[in-house]
mmCIF entry with sequence, helices, sheets and N, C-alpha, C, O atoms, coordinates in Angstrom:
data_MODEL
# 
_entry.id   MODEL 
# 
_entity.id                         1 
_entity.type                       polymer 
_entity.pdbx_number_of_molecules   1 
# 
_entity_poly.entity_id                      1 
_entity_poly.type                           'polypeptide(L)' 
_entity_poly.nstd_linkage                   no 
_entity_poly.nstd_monomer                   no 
_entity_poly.pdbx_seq_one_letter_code       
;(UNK)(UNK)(UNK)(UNK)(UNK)(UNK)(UNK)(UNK)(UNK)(UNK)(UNK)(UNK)(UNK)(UNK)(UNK)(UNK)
(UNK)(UNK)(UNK)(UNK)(UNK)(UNK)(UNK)(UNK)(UNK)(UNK)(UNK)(UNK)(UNK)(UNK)(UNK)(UNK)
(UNK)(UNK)(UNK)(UNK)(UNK)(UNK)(UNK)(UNK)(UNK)(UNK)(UNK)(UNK)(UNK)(UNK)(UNK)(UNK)
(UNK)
;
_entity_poly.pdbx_seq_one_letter_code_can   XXXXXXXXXXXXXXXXXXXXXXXXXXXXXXXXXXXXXXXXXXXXXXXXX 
_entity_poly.pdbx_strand_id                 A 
# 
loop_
_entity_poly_seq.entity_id 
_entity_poly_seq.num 
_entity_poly_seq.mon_id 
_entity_poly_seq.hetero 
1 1  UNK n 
1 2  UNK n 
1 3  UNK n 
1 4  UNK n 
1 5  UNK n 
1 6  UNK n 
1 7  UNK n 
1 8  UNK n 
1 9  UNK n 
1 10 UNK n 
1 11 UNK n 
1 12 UNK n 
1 13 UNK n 
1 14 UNK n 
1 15 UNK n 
1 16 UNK n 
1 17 UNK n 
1 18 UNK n 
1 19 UNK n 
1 20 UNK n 
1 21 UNK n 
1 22 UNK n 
1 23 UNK n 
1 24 UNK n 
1 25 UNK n 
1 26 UNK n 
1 27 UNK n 
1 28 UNK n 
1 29 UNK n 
1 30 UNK n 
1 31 UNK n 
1 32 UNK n 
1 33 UNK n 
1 34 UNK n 
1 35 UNK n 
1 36 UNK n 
1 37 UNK n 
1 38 UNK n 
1 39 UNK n 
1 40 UNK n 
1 41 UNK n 
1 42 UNK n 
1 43 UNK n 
1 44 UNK n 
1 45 UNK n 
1 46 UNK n 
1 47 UNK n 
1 48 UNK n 
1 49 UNK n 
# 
_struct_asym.id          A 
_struct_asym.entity_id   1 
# 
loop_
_struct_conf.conf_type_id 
_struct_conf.id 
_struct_conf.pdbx_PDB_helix_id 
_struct_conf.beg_label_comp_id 
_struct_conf.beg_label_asym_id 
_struct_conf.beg_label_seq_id 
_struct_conf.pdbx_beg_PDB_ins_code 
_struct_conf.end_label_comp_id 
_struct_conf.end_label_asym_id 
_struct_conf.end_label_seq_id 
_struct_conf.pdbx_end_PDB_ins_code 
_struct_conf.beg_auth_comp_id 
_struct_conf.beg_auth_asym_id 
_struct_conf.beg_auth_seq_id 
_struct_conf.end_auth_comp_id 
_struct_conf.end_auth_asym_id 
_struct_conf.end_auth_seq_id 
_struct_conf.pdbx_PDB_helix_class 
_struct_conf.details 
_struct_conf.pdbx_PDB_helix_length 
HELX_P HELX_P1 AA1 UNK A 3  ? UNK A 11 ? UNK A 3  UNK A 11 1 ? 9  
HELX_P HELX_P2 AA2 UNK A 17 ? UNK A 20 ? UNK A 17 UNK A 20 1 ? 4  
HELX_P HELX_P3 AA3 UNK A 25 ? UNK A 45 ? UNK A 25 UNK A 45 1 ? 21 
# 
_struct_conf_type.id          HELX_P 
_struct_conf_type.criteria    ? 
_struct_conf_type.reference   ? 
# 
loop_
_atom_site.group_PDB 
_atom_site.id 
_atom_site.type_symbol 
_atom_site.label_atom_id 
_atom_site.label_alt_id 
_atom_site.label_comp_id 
_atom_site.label_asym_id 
_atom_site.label_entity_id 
_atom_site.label_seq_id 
_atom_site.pdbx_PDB_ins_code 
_atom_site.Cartn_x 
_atom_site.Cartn_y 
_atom_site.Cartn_z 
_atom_site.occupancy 
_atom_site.B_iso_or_equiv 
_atom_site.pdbx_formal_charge 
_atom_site.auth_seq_id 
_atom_site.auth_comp_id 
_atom_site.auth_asym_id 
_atom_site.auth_atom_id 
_atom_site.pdbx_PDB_model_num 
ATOM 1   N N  . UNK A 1 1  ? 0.851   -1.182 0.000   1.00 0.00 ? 1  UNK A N  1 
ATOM 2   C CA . UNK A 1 1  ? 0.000   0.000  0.000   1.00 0.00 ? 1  UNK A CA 1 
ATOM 3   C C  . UNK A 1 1  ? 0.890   1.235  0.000   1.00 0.00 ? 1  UNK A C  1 
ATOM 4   O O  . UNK A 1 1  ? 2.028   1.293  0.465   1.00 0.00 ? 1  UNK A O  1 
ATOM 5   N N  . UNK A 1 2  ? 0.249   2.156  -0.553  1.00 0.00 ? 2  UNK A N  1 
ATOM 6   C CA . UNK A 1 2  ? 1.618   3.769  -0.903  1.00 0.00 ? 2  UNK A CA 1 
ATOM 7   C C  . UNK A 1 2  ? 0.481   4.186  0.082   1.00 0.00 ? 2  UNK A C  1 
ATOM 8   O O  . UNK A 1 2  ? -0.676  3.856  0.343   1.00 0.00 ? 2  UNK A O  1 
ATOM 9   N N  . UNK A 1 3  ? 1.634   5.289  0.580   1.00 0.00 ? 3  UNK A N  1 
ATOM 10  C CA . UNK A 1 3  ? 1.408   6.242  1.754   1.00 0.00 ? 3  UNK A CA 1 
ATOM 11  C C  . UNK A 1 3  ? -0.162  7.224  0.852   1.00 0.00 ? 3  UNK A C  1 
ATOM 12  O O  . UNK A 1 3  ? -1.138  7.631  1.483   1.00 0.00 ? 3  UNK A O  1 
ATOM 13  N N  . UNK A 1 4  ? 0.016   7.374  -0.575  1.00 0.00 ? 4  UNK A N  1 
ATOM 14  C CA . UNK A 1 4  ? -1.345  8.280  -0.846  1.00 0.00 ? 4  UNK A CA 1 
ATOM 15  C C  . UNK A 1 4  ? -2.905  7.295  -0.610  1.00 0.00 ? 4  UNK A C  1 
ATOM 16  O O  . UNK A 1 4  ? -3.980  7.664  -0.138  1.00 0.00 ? 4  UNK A O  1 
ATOM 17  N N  . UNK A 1 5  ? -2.466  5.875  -1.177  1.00 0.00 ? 5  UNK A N  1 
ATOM 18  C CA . UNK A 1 5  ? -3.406  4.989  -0.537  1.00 0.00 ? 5  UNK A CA 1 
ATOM 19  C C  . UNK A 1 5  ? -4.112  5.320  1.206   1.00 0.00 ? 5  UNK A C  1 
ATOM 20  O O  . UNK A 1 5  ? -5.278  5.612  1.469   1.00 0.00 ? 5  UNK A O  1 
ATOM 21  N N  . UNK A 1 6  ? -2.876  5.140  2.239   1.00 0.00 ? 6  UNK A N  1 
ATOM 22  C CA . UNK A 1 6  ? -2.922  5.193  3.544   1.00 0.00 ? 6  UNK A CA 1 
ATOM 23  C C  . UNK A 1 6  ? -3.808  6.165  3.992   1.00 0.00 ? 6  UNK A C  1 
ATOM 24  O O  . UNK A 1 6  ? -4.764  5.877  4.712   1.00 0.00 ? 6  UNK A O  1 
ATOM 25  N N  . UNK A 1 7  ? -3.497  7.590  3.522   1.00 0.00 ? 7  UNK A N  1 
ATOM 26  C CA . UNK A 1 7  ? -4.017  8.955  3.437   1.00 0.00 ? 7  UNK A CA 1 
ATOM 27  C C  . UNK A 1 7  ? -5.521  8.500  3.371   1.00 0.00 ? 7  UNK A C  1 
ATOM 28  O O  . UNK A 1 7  ? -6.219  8.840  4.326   1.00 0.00 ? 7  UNK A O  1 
ATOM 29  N N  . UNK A 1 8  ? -6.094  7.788  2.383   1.00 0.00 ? 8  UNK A N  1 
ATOM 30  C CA . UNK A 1 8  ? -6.501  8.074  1.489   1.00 0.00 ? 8  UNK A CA 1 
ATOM 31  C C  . UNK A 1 8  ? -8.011  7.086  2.555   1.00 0.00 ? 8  UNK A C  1 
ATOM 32  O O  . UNK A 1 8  ? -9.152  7.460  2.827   1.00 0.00 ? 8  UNK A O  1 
ATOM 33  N N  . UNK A 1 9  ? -7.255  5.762  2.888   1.00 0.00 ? 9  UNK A N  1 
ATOM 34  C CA . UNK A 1 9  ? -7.817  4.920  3.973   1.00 0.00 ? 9  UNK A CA 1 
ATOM 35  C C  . UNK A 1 9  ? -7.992  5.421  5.100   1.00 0.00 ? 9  UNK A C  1 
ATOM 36  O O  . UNK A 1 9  ? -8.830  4.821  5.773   1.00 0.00 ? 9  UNK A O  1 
ATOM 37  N N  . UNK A 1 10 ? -7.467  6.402  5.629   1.00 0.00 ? 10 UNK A N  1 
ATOM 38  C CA . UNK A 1 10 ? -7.064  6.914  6.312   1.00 0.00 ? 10 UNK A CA 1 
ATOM 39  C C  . UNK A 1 10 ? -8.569  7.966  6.832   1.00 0.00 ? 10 UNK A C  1 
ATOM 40  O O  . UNK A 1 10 ? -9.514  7.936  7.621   1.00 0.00 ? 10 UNK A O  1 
ATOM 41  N N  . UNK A 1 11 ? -8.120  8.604  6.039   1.00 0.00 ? 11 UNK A N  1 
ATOM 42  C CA . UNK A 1 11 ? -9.229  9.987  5.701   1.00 0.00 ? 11 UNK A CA 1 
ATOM 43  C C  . UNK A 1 11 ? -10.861 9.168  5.662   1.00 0.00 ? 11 UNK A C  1 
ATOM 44  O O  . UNK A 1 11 ? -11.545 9.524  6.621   1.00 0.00 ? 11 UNK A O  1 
ATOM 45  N N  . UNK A 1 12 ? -11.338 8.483  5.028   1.00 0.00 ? 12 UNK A N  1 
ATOM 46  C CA . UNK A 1 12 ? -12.509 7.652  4.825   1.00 0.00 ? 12 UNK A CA 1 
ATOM 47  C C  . UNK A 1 12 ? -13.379 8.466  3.579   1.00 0.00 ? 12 UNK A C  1 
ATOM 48  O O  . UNK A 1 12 ? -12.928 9.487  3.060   1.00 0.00 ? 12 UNK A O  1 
ATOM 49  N N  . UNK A 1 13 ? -14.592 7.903  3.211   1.00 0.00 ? 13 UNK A N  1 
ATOM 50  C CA . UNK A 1 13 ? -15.104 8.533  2.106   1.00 0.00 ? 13 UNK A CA 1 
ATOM 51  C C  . UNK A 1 13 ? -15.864 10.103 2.999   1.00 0.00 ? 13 UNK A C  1 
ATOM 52  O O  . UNK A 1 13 ? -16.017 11.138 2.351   1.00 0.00 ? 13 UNK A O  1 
ATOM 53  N N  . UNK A 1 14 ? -16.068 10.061 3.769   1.00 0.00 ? 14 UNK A N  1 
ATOM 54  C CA . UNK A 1 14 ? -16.815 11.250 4.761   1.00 0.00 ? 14 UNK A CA 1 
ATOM 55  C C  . UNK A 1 14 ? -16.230 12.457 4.452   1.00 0.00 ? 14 UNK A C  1 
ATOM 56  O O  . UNK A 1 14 ? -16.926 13.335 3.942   1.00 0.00 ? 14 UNK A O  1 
ATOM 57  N N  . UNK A 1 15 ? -14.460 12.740 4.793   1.00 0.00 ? 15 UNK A N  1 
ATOM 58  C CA . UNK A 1 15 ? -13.449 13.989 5.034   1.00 0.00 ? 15 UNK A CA 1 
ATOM 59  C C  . UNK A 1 15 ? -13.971 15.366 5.597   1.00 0.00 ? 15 UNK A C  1 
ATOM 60  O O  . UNK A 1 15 ? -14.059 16.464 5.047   1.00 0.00 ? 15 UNK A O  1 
ATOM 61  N N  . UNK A 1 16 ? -14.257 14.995 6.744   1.00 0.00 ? 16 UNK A N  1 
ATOM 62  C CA . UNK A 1 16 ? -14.865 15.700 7.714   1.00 0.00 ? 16 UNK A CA 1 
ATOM 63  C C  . UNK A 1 16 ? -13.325 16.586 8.233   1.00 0.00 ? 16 UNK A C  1 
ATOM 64  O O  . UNK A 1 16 ? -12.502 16.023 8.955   1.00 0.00 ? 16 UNK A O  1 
ATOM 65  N N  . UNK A 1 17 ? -13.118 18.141 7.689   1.00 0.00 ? 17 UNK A N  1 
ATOM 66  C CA . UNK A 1 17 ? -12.256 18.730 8.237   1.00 0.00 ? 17 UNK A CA 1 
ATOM 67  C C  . UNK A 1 17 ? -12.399 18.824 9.974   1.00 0.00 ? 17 UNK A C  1 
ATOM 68  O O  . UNK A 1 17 ? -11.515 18.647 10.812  1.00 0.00 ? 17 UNK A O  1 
ATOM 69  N N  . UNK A 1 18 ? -13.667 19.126 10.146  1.00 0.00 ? 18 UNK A N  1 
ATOM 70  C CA . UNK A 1 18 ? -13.652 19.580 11.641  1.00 0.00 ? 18 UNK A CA 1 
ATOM 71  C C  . UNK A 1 18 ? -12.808 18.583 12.307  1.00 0.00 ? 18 UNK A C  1 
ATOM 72  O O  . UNK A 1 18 ? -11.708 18.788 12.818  1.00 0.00 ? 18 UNK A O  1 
ATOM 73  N N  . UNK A 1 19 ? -13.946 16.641 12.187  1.00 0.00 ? 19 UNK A N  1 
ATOM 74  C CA . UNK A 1 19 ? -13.234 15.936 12.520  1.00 0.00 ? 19 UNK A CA 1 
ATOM 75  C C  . UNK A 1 19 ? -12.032 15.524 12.502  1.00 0.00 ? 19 UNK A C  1 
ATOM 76  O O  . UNK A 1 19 ? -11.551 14.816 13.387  1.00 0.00 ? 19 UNK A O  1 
ATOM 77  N N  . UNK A 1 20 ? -11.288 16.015 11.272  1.00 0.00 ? 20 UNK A N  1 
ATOM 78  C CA . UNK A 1 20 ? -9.701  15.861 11.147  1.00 0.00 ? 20 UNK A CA 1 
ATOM 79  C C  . UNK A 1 20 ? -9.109  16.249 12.561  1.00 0.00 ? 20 UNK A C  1 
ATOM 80  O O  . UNK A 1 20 ? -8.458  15.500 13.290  1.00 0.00 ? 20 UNK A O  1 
ATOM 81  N N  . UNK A 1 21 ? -9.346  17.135 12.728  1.00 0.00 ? 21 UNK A N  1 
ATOM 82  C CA . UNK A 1 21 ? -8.652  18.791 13.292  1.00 0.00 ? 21 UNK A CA 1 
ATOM 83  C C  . UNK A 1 21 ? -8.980  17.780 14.572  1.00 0.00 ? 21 UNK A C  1 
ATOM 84  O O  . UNK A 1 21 ? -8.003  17.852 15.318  1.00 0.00 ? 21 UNK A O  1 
ATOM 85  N N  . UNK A 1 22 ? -10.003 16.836 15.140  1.00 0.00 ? 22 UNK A N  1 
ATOM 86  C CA . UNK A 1 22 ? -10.311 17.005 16.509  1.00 0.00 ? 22 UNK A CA 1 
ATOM 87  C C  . UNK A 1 22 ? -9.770  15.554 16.871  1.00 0.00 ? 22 UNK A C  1 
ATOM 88  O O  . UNK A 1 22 ? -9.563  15.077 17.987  1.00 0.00 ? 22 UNK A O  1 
ATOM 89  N N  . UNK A 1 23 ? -9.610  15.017 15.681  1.00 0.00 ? 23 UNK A N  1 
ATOM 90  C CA . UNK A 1 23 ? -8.659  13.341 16.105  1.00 0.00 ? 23 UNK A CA 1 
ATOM 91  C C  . UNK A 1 23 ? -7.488  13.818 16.039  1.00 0.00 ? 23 UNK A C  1 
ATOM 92  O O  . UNK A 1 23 ? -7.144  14.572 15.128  1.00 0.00 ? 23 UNK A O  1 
ATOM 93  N N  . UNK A 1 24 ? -6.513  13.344 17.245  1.00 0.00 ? 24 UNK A N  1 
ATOM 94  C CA . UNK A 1 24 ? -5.430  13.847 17.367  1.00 0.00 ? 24 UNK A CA 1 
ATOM 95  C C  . UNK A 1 24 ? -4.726  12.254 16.438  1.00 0.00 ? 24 UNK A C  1 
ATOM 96  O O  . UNK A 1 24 ? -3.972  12.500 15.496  1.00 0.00 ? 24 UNK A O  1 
ATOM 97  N N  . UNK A 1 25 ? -4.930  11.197 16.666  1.00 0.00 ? 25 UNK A N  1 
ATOM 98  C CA . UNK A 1 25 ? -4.537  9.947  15.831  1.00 0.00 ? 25 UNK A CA 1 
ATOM 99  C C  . UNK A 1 25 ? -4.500  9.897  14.704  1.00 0.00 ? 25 UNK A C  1 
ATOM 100 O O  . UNK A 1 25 ? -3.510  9.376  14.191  1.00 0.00 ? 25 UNK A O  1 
ATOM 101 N N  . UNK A 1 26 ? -5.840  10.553 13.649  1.00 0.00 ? 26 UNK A N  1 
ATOM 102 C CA . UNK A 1 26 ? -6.128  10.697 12.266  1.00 0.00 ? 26 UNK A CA 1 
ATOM 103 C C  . UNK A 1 26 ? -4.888  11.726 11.758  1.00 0.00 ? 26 UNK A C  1 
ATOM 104 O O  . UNK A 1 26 ? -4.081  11.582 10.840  1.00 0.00 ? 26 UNK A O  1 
ATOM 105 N N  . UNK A 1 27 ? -5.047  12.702 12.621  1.00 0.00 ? 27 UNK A N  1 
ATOM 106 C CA . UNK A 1 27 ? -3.756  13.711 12.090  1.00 0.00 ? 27 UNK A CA 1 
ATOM 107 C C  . UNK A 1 27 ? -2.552  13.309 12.174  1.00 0.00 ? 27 UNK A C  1 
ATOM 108 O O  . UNK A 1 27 ? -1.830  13.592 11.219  1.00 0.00 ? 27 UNK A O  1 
ATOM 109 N N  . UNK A 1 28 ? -1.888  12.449 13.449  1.00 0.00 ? 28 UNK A N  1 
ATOM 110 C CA . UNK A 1 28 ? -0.494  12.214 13.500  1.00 0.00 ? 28 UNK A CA 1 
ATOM 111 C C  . UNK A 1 28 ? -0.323  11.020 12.059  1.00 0.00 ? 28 UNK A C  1 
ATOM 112 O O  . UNK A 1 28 ? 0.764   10.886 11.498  1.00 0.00 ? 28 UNK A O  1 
ATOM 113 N N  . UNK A 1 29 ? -1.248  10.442 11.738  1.00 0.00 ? 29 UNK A N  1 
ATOM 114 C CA . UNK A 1 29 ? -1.236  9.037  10.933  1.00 0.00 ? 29 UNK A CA 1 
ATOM 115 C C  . UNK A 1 29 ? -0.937  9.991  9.518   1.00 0.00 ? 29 UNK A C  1 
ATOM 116 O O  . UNK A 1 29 ? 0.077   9.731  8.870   1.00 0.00 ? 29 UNK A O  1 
ATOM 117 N N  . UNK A 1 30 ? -1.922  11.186 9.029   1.00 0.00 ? 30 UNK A N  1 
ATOM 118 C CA . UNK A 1 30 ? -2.007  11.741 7.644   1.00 0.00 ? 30 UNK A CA 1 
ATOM 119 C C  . UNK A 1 30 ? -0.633  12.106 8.094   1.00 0.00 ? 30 UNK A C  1 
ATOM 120 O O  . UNK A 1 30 ? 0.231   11.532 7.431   1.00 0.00 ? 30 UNK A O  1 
ATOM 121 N N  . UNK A 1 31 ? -0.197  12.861 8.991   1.00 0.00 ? 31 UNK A N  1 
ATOM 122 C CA . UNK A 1 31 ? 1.343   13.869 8.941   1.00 0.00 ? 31 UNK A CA 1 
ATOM 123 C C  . UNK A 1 31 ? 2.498   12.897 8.488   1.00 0.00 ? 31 UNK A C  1 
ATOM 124 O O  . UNK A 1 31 ? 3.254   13.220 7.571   1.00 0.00 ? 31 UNK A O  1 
ATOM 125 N N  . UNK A 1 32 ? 2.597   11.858 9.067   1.00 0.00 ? 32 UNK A N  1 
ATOM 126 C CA . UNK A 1 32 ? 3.356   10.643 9.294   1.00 0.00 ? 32 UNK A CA 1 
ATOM 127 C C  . UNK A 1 32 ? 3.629   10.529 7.853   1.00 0.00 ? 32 UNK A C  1 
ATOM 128 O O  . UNK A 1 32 ? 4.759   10.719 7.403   1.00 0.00 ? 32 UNK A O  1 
ATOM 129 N N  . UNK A 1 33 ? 2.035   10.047 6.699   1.00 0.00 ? 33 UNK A N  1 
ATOM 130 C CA . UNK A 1 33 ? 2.112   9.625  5.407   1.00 0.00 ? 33 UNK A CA 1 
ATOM 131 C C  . UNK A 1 33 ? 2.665   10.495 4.965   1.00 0.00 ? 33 UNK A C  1 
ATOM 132 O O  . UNK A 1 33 ? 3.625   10.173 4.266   1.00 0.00 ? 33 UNK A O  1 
ATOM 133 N N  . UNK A 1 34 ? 2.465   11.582 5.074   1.00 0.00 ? 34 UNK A N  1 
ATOM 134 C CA . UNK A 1 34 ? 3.754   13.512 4.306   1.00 0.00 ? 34 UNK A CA 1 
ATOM 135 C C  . UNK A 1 34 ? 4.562   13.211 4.409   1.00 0.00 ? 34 UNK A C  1 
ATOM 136 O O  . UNK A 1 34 ? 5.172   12.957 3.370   1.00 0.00 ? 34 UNK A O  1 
ATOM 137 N N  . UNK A 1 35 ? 5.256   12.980 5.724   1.00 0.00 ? 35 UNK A N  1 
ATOM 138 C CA . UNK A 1 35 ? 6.553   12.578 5.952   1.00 0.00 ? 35 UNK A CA 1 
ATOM 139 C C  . UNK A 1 35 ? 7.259   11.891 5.312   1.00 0.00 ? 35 UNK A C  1 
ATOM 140 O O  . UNK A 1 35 ? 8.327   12.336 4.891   1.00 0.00 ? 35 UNK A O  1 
ATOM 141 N N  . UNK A 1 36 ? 6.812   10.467 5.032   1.00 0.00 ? 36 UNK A N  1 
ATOM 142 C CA . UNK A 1 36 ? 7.314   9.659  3.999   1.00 0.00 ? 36 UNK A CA 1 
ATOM 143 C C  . UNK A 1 36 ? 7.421   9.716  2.553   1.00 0.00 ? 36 UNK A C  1 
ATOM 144 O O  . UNK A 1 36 ? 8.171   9.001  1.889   1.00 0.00 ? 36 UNK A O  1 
ATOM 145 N N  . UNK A 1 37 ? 6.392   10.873 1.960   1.00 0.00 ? 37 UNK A N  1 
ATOM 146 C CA . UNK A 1 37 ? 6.438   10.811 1.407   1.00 0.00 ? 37 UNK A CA 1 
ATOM 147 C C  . UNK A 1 37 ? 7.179   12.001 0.684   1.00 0.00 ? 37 UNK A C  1 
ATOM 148 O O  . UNK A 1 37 ? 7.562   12.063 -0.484  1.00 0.00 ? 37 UNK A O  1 
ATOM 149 N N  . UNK A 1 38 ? 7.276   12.915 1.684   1.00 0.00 ? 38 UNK A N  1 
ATOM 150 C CA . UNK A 1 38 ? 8.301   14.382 2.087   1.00 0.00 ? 38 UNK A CA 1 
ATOM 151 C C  . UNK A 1 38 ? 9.913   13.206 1.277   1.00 0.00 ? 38 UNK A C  1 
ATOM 152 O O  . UNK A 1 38 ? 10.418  13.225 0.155   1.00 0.00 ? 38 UNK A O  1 
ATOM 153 N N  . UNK A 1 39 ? 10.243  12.292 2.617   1.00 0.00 ? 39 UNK A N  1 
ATOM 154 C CA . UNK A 1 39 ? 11.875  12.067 2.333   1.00 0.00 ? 39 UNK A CA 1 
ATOM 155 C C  . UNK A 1 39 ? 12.071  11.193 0.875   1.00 0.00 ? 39 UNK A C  1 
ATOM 156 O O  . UNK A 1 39 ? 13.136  11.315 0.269   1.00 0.00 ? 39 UNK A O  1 
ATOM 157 N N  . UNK A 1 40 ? 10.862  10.197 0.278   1.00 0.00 ? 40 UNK A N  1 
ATOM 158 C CA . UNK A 1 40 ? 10.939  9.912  -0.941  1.00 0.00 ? 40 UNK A CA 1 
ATOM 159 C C  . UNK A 1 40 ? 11.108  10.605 -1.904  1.00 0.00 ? 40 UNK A C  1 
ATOM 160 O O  . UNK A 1 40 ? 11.572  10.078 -2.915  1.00 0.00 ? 40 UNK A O  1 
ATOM 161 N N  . UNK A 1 41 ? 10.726  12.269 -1.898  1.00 0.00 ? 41 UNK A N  1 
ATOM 162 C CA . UNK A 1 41 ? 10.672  13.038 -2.922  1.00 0.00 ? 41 UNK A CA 1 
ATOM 163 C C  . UNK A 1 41 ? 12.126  13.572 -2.931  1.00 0.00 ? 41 UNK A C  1 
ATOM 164 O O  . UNK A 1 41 ? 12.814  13.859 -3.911  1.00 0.00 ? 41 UNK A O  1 
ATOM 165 N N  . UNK A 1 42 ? 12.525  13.659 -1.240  1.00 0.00 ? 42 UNK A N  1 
ATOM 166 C CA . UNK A 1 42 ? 14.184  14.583 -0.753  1.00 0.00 ? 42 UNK A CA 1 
ATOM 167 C C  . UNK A 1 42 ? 15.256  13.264 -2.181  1.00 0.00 ? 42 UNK A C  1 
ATOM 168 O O  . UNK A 1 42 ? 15.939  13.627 -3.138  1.00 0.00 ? 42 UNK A O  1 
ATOM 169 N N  . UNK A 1 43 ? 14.990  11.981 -1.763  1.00 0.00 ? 43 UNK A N  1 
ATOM 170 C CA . UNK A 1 43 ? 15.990  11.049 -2.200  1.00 0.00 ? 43 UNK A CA 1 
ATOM 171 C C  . UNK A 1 43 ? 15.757  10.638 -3.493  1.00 0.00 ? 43 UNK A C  1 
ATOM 172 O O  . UNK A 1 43 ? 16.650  10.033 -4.087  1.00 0.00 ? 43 UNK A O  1 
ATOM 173 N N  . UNK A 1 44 ? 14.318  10.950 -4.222  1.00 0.00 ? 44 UNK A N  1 
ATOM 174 C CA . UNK A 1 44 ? 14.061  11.353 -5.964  1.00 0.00 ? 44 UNK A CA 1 
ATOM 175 C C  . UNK A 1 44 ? 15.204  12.637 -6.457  1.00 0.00 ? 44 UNK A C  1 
ATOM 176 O O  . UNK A 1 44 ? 16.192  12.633 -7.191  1.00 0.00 ? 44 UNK A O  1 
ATOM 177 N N  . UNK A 1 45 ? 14.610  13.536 -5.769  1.00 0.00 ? 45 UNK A N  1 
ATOM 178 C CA . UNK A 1 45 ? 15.395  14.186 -6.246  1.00 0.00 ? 45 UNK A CA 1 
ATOM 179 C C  . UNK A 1 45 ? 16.830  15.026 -5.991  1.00 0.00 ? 45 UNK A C  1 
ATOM 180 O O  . UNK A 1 45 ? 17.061  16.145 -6.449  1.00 0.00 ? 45 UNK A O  1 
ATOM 181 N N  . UNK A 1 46 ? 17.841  14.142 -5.063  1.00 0.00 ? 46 UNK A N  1 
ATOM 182 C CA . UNK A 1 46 ? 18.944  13.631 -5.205  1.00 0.00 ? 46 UNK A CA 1 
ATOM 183 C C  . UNK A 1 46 ? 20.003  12.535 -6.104  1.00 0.00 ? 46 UNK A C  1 
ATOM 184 O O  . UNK A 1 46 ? 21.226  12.431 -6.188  1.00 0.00 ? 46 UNK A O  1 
ATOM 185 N N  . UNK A 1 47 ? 19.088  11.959 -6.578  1.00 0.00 ? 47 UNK A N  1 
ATOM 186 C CA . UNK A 1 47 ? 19.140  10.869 -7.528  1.00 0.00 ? 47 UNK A CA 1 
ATOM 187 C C  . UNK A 1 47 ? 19.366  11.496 -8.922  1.00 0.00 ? 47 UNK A C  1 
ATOM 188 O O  . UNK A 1 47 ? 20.259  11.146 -9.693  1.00 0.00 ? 47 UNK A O  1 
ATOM 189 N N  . UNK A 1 48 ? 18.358  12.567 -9.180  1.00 0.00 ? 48 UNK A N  1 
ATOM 190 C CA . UNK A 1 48 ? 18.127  12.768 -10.566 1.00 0.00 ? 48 UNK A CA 1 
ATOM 191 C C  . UNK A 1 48 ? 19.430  14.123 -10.530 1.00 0.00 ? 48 UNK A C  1 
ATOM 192 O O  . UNK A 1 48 ? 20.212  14.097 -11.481 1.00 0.00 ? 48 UNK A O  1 
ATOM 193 N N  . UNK A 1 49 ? 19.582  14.954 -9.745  1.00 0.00 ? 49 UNK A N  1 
ATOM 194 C CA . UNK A 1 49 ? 20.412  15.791 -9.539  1.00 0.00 ? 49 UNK A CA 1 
ATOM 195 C C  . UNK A 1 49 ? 22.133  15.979 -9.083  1.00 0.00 ? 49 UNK A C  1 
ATOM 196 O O  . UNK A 1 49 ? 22.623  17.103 -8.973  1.00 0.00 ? 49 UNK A O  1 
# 
C-alpha cells in the first residue's frame, strides 16, 4: 500500500475537516504519510540531480 493509498484509507469517504482537526490519531497518521512521502521526494530528487 503507498502512503497516498494510507491517506486516502485513512481519511474515509466522509473527510470531515472539523473531525480531522479534533482526532489527534487521524492527524499524526495523515502527517506521518507527508513525511514519507516528504523524504521519498528529498531522495528522488537527489538521484536525478
Amino acid at each position: 500500500m503507498t502512503s497516498i493509498e494510507s491517506i486516502h484509507d485513512y481519511l474515509g469517504e466522509k473527510r470531515d475537516f472539523l473531525e480531522f482537526q479534533k482526532n489527534k490519531l487521524l492527524r499524526r497518521g495523515v502527517e506521518r504519510e507527508i513525511e514519507i512521502i516528504g523524504e521519498a521526494m528529498s531522495k528522488l530528487m537527489k538521484n536525478i540531480y
